[in-house]
N, C-alpha and C positions, 0 to 999 in steps of 0.2 A: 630404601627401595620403594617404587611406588610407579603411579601410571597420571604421565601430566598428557596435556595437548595444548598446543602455543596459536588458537585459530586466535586474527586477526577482531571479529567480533564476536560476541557471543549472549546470551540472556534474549535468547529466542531458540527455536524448535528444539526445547526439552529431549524430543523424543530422541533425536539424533545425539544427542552427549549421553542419554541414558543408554544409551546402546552402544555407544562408542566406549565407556567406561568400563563396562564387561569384557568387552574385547578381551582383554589380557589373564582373564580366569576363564576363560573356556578355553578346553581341550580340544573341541571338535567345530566344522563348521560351523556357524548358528543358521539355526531356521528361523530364518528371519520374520515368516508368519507368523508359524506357532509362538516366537516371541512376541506377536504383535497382538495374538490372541492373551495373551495375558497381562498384557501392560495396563488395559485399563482398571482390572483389578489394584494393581500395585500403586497405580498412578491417585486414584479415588478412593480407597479404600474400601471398597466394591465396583463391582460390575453389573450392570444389567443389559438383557440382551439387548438393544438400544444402541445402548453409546458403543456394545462389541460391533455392530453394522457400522455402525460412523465409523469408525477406527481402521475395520476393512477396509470400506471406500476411499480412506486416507493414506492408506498402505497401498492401493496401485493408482491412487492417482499426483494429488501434491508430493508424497515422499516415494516417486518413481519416477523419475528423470532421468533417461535411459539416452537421449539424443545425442550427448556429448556437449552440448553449446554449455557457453560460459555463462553463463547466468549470473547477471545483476537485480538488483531491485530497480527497475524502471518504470515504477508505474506512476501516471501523468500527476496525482498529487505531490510525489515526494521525491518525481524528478521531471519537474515541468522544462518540456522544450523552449530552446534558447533555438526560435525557428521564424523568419518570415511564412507566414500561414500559404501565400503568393506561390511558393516555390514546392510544396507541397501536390504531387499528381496524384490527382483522381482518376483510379481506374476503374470500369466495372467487368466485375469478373463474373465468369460463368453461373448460371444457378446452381446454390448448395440444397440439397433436398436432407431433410431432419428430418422424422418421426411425420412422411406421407406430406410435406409440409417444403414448400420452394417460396422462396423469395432472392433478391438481387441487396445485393450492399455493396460498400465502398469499399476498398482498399487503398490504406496510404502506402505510397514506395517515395520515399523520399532520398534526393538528390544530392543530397550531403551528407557529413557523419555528425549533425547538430541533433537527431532526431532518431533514439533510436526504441524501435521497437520493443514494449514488453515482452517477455520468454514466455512463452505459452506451452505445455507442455502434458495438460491432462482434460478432462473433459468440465469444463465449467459446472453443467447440469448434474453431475455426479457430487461436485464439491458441494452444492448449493443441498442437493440430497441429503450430505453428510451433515450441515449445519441442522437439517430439519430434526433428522436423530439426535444431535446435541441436545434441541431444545428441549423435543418431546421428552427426555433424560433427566432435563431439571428438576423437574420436583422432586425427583430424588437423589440428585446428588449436588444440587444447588448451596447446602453448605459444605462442599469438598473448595480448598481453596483454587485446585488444581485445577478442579473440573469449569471455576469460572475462569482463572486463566486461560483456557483453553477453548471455551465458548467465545472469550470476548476474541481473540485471536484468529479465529477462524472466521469469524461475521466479519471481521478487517480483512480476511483474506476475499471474502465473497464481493465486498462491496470495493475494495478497490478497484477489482476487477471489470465490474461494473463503471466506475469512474474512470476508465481505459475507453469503455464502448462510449459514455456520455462526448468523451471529448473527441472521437472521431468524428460522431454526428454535431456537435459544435463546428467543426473544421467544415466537414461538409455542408452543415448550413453556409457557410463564411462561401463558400466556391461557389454556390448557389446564390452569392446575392440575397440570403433571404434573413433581413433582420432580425425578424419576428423572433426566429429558430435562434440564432445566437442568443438572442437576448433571453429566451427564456430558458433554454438548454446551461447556458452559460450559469445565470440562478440558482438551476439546479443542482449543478456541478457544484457549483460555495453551500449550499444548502447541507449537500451531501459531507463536505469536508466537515462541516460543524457538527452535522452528529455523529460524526464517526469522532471526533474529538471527543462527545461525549458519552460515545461507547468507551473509548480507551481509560479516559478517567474513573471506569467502575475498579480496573485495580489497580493495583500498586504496581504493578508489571510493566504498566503503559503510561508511567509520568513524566513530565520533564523536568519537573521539581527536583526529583532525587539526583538527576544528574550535577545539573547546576551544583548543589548545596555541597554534594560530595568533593567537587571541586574548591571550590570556596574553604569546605575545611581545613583541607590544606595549608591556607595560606595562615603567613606567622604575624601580617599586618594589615591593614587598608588595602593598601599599595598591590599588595601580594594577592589580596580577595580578590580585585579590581581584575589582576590581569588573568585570573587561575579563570575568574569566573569566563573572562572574553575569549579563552583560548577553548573552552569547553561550548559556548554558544560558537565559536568560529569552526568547529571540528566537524559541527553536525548541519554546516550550511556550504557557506564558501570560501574555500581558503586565501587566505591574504594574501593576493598576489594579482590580486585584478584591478583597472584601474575605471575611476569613472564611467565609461564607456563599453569596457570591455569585461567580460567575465571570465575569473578565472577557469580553469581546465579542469579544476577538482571541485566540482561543486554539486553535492547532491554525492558526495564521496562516501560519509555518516549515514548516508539518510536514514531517521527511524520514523513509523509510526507511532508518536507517542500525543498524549494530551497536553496540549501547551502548544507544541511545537506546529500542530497542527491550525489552531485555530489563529495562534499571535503571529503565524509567519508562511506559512504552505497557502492558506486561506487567502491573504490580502497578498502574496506574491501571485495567485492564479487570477483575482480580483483587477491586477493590474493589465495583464496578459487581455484577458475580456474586456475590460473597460479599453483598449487600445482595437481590438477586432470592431466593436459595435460603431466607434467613432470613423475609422477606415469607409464603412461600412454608411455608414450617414453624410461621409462628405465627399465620398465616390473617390477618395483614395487611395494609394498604398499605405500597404502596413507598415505605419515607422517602427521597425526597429530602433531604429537607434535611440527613440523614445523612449519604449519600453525598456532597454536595456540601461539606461542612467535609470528610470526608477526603482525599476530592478535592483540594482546592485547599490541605489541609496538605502532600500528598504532592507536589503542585506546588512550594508552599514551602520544604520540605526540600530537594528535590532541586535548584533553583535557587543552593543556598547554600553545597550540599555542596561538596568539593572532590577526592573522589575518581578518579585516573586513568584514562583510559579508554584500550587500544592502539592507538598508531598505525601500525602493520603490520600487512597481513593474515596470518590463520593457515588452512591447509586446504585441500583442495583441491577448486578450485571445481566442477569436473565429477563429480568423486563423489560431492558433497553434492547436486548441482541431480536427477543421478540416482535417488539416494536419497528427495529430495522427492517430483522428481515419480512415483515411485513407491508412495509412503505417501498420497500425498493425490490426486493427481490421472488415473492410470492408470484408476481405476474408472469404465467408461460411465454405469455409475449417478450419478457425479459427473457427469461432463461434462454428463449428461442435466438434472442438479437445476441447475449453472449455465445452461444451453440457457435453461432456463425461466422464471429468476431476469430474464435477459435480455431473453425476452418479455414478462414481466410489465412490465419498465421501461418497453418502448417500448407497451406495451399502454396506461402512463396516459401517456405523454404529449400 
């Protein structure tokens, strides 16, 4: 006798199997706060009052998804649009007024189902709050293994989000005609993916090493390595069933953020995407598709076959890097304010 669950993925949000696990020894409803008040204790092997604020904010914003939508992982890193840029309307919507505070931005509604929008579903500026109590927390609870789990985790969750709003205003420069913007926005955006790569390498949590290897194990020869390992690189990209030209339907099915996978394959797959906008964009043509998408699905190719090492130990330390992030990218209110808005805008079209 015992208590299983058969979810599809798992070795992400801790908090949700920790709580789902109980389930079957409580007699009475759970209070789900008051459980939430005590978790960091449990979790780090202390608490202070600190990381209990972050943890609140965490409790009615990211783990409060009340909408009903289906929610996937679709954010532009680790599920970059298979989109002519062309086909994409620019609309401008009404002034969002923040904190005394109006400005105008874009909104994509896109005309197909190649492009679909990330689930937005809490208040950006509360999350970005909640990483600032992570940090300020550090010093003392920086050797909990937990607690860097869960810092590097949540800076991924701040800055993807961020790389959501980058690549609007990339698009939008592109509608604009305006090079300059692509090309440096563009930069930035690969800039961004590489040290979030080398945030996730602080643990062991976020390798692509350990995946790979453990497959590989498996196998009883060569032969056996060879394919254990390609079907494990093919699981967490695009499935085999696409040809040259065309990309498969399940792609971006796996998708993780993890180190490796980030920089040797998300990176130089969004590298191609841009280097194809900037070119459009200098020779005053259309966006070849159909360009993009044979290199696309070569570099898919490639890297499915490769055989190259990836570490499985983490290296760095996780609190100075998550610092250093949210530093470079997210301290600025001008930030915060542009995701604030990005945010409105989602629930504006729903």
């Amino acid at each position: 006798v015992g208590v299983g669950m058969a979810m599809e993925g798992i070795e992400q949000n801790p908090v949700v199997y920790d709580l789902m696990s109980e389930m079957a020894f409580q007699g009475n409803k759970v209070d789900v706060k008051a459980w939430i008040d005590l978790y960091p204790a449990r979790r780090y092997g202390r608490s202070v009052p600190s990381i209990q604020d972050a943890w609140n904010i965490l409790y009615h914003t990211i783990y409060n998804c009340t909408d009903g939508a289906n929610d996937k992982n679709r954010d532009r890193i680790v599920s970059f649009p298979d989109v002519d840029p062309s086909v994409i309307s620019i609309t401008r919507e009404k002034d969002y007024q923040y904190d005394e505070q109006m400005s105008r931005r874009s909104v994509l509604n896109e005309v197909t189902d190649s492009f679909d929008e990330p689930h937005m579903w809490y208040s950006t500026s509360e999350v970005i709050r909640s990483l600032e109590l992570f940090i300020t927390s550090g010093d003392e609870l920086s050797q909990s293994n937990t607690y860097r789990y869960d810092l590097v985790d949540l800076t991924r969750q701040a800055l993807a989000k961020y790389s959501n709003q980058l690549f609007l205003e990339i698009i939008e420069g592109y509608q604009s005609n305006d090079i300059d913007v692509v090309t440096c926005l563009s930069q930035k955006f690969l800039d961004l993916v590489e040290d979030m790569d080398t945030l996730l390498a602080c643990h062991d949590g976020f390798l692509l090493g350990p995946w790979l290897e453990s497959a590989k194990q498996l196998a009883q020869d060569e032969e056996q390595e060879i394919q254990y390992e390609w079907n494990a690189r093919t699981q967490i990209t695009m499935w085999f069933d696409n040809t040259n030209e065309e990309a498969s339907l399940l792609r971006d099915y796996g998708n993780k953020y993890w180190s490796g996978l980030l920089q040797d394959y998300y990176r130089p797959r969004a590298a191609i995407y841009f280097k194809f906008l900037i070119k459009s964009l200098e020779e005053g043509t259309g966006f070849p598709l159909g360009d993009w998408r044979k290199e696309w699905i070569k570099l898919t190719n490639d890297w499915q076959s490769s055989r190259n090492v990836f570490p499985i130990r983490s290296v760095g330390n996780a609190l100075n890097t998550s610092r250093w992030l949210y530093k470079k990218y997210l301290q600025s209110s001008e930030i915060q304010f542009a995701l604030e808005l990005d945010e409105a805008a989602n629930k504006n079209d729903v």
